[in-house]
N, C-alpha and C positions, 0 to 999 in steps of 0.2 A: 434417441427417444427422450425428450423432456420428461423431467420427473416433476408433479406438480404436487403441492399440497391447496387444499382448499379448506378455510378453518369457517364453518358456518351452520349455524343451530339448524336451518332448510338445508345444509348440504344434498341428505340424502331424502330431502322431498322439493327436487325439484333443479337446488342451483346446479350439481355437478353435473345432470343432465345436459342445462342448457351450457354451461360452458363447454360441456365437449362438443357439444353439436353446433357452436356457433363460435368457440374464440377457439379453444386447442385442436380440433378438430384431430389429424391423425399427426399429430406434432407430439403427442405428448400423454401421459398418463397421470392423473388426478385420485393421489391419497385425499379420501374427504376424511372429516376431522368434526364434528357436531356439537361438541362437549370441551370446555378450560382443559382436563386432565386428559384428555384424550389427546389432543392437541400439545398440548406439552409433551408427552409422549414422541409425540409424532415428528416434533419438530428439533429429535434429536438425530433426525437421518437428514443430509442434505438435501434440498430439495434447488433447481434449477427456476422457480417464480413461487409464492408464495399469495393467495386469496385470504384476505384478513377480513372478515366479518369486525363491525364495531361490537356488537351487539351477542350475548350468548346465552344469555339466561336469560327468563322473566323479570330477573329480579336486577337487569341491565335496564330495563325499559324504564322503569321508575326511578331511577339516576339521575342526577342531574348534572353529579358530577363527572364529567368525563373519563376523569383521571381513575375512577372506580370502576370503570366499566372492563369487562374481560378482553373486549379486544383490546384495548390503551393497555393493560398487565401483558399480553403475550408480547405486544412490539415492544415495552421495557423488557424484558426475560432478551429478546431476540437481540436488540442494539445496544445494550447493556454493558457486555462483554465482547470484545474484539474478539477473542479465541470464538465465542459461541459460533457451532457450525453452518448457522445459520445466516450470520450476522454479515453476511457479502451478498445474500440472495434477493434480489427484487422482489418489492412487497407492492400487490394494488389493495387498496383501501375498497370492501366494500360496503358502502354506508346508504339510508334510506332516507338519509337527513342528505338537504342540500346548503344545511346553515354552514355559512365557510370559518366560522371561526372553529366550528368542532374539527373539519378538514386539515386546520389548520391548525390547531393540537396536534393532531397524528404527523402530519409532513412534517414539524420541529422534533418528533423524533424519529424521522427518516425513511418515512414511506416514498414509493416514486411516482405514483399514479392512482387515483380512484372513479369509479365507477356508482353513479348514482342509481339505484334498486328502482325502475319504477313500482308503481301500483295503479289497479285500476282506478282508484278515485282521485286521483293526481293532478287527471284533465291534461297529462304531458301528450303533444300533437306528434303523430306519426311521423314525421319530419325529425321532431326533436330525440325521437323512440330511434331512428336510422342512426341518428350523429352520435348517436348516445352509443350505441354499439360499435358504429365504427370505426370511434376513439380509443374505446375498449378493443378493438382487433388490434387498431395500431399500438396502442400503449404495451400489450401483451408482445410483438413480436420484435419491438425497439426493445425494450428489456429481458428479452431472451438472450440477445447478444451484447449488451452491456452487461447482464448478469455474467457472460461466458468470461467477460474482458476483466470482470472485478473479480470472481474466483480466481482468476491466474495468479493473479499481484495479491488477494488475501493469501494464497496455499502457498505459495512462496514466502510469505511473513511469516506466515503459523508456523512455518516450518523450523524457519529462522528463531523465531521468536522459543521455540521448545526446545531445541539446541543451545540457546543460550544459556536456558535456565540449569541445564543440563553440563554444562561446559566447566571443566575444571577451573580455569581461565575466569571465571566470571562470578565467584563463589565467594563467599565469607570476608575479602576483605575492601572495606570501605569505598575506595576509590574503585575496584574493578566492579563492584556492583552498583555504584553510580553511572560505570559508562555501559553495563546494562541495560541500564533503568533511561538512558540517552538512545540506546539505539532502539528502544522498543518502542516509546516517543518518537523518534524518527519516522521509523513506519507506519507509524498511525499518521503523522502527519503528511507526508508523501502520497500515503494511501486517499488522506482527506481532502489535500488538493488534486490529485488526480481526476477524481469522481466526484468532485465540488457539483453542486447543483447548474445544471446548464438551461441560462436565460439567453434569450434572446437579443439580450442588449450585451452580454459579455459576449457572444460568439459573434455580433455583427457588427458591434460598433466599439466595445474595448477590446475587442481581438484578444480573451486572453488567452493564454496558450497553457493550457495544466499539464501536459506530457514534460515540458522541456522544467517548469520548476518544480515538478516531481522528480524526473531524472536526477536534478542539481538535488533536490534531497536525500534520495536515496543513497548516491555518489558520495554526500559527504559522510555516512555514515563507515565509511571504508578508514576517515581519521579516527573514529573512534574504534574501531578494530583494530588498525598498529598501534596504538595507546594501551587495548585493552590484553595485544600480546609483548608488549613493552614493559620492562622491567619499571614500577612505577619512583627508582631510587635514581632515574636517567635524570631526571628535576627536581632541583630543590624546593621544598613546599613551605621552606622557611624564608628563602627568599622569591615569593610569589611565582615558584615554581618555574625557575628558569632552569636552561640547561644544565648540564654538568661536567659536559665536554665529552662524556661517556654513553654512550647507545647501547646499553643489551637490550638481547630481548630473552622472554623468562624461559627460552631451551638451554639459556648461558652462551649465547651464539654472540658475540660482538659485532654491532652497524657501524660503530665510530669508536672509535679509542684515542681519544689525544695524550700524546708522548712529550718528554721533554723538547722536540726541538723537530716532530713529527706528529703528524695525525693520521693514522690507518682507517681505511674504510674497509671492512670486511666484506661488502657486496657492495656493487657500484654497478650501476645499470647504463651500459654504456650502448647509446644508441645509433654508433659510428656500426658495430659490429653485430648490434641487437641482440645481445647477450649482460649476464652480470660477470663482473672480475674484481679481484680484489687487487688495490692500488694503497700509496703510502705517498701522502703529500706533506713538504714541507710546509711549517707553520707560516713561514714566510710565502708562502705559494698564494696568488690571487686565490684560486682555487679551495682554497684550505678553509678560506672564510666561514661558506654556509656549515661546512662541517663541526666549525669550532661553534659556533652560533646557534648549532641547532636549526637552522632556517633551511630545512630539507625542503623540495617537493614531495606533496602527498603519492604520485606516481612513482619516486624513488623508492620513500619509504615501502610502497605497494608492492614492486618487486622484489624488493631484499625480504622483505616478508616471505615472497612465494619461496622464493632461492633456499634460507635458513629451513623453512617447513617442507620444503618438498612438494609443495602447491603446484600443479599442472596447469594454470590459467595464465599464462604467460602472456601468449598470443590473441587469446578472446578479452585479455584486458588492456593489453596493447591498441584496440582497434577501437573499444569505450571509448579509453582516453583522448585516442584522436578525435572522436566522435564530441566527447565531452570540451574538447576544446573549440569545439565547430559554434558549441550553444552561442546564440548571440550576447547572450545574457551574464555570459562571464568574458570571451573572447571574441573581440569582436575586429575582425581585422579593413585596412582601408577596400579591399576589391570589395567584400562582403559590404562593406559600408554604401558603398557607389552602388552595388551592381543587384543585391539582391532583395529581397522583403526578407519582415520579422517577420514573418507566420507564413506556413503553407501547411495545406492539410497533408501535405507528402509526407514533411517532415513529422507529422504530429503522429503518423502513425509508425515510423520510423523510429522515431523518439519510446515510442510503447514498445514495442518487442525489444527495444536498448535497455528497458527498466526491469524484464523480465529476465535480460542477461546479466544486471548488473548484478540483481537479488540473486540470482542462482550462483554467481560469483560469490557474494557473500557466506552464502549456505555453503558454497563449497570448504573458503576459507574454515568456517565454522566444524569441518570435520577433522581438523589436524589440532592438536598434536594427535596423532592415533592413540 
């Protein structure tokens, strides 16, 4: 059962009436809300679609300014603040003005839909009274399920995102509360291309595809997690932070250790055997190279991670990575080249429950060290 709020000074003479009885019908249950402070209140429970009235007071009517009016204040309160509980929930606009530039205030700050109020002196034709509603049926029940799609990938950030701030690992010193401050930037950005506004001329004729270079964002926020459980002394930051020939990471656990005349890898993810082992190569060894260099894969780095912490996503990020190498847009090989298209809607929804494993990978990472 859909949980709705409705924020509108008529809520309870008239609007929640007609929306139950002709948009939510037995979908859904409708908080109405009449009052700024009421509605503030109200819109600290999550709610599943959200009805925003422009207009709340008398004292909105004689505004001119938009930006002063109570509904323009609750949708800054609501898309404000990423954390806000709200701030993932599809918003229809409803307004009694049909002037598009006030419409058009409110969509630049992130409504999905509005609905124009008739009145009886309006002169709007019966015709135009059906379309009117039945864009409002449809707009209500595409956004139910886009709403479902965007709570999954916000509650998986939020999650992420309070773990962080929370994380020993991520506290007081300089550098690791910069790559904090990256990866929470990350997921807003991921988040923002994901659920980018979808036109008609990007889905039919620029083909773009927001699953795959969200994926690719979220994915890369996994370098900033081996960095942020990496001992930050592995790079010298006096010479523009190159290697050092030495990998800890901060349990005291050694990645690389170069020796006089050897270089140790403490975990080495060998995928002859699909396990990590630890190996000793000479300096002379082709092999020895990336180790001395620092020019790991992020996938290596990712399991010696799990290996040193004790991490149990061995296997579910084994299967990403292959996944992540599929994207066209980083790897792109000749049969793929020949044989298949850049876009299918298969992959795109494929691609989503990929982002929902990659983020819960992160969160998981995010509870070790115990």
């Amino acid at each position: 059962m859909n949980n709705i709020i409705l924020i509108d000074d008529l809520s309870n003479k008239g609007w929640k009436s007609v929306l139950e009885k002709s948009v939510i019908r037995q979908e859904g249950v409708i908080s109405a809300f009449s009052t700024y402070n009421s509605a503030l209140k109200g819109l600290a429970t999550k709610a599943d679609l959200i009805f925003l009235d422009i207009r709340l007071t008398e004292e909105d009517h004689n505004k001119r300014n938009i930006s002063e009016m109570s509904g323009f204040h609750l949708l800054k309160k609501i898309k404000e603040d990423f954390l806000s509980s709200n701030f993932s929930t599809p918003i229809i606009l409803l307004t009694a003005s049909n002037k598009i530039w006030i419409i058009e205030e409110f969509r630049q700050l992130g409504i999905d839909a509005f609905y124009i109020k008739e009145h009886p002196d309006s002169g709007f034709s019966k015709e135009y009274s059906r379309e009117n509603l039945e864009r409002l049926q449809s707009h209500y029940l595409s956004l139910i399920l886009k709403g479902e799609k965007r709570n999954k990938v916000w509650k998986e950030s939020f999650d992420i995102i309070n773990k962080l701030k929370n994380h020993k690992y991520f506290k007081e010193i300089p550098v690791y509360l910069n790559i904090q401050s990256r990866i929470i930037d990350k997921l807003k950005l991921g988040y923002a291309n994901l659920f980018s506004e979808e036109l008609n001329i990007t889905k039919s004729t620029l083909k773009i595809d927001n699953e795959s270079l969200a994926f690719i964002i979220f994915w890369s926020i996994l370098e900033e997690i081996v960095k942020g459980y990496s001992d930050k002394n592995n790079w010298d930051k006096n010479n523009n932070y190159s290697f050092s020939g030495t990998w800890k990471f901060r349990n005291n656990e050694s990645f690389i250790q170069q020796n006089e005349d050897t270089v140790s890898i403490g975990a080495y993810w060998d995928n002859r055997f699909n396990k990590v082992r630890e190996i000793e190569l000479s300096i002379n060894d082709k092999d020895s190279s990336k180790y001395i260099k620092g020019f790991i894969n992020l996938s290596e780095q990712v399991y010696t991670l799990f290996h040193f912490f004790g991490i149990n996503e061995k296997l579910e990020f084994k299967s990403l990575n292959e996944f992540r190498n599929e994207i066209d847009y980083i790897h792109s090989s000749v049969k793929t080249i020949y044989q298949k298209p850049l876009i299918t809607s298969q992959n795109q929804e494929k691609t989503f429950e990929n982002i929902l494993k990659i983020l819960k990978i992160i969160s998981s990472i995010l509870d070790y060290p115990k």
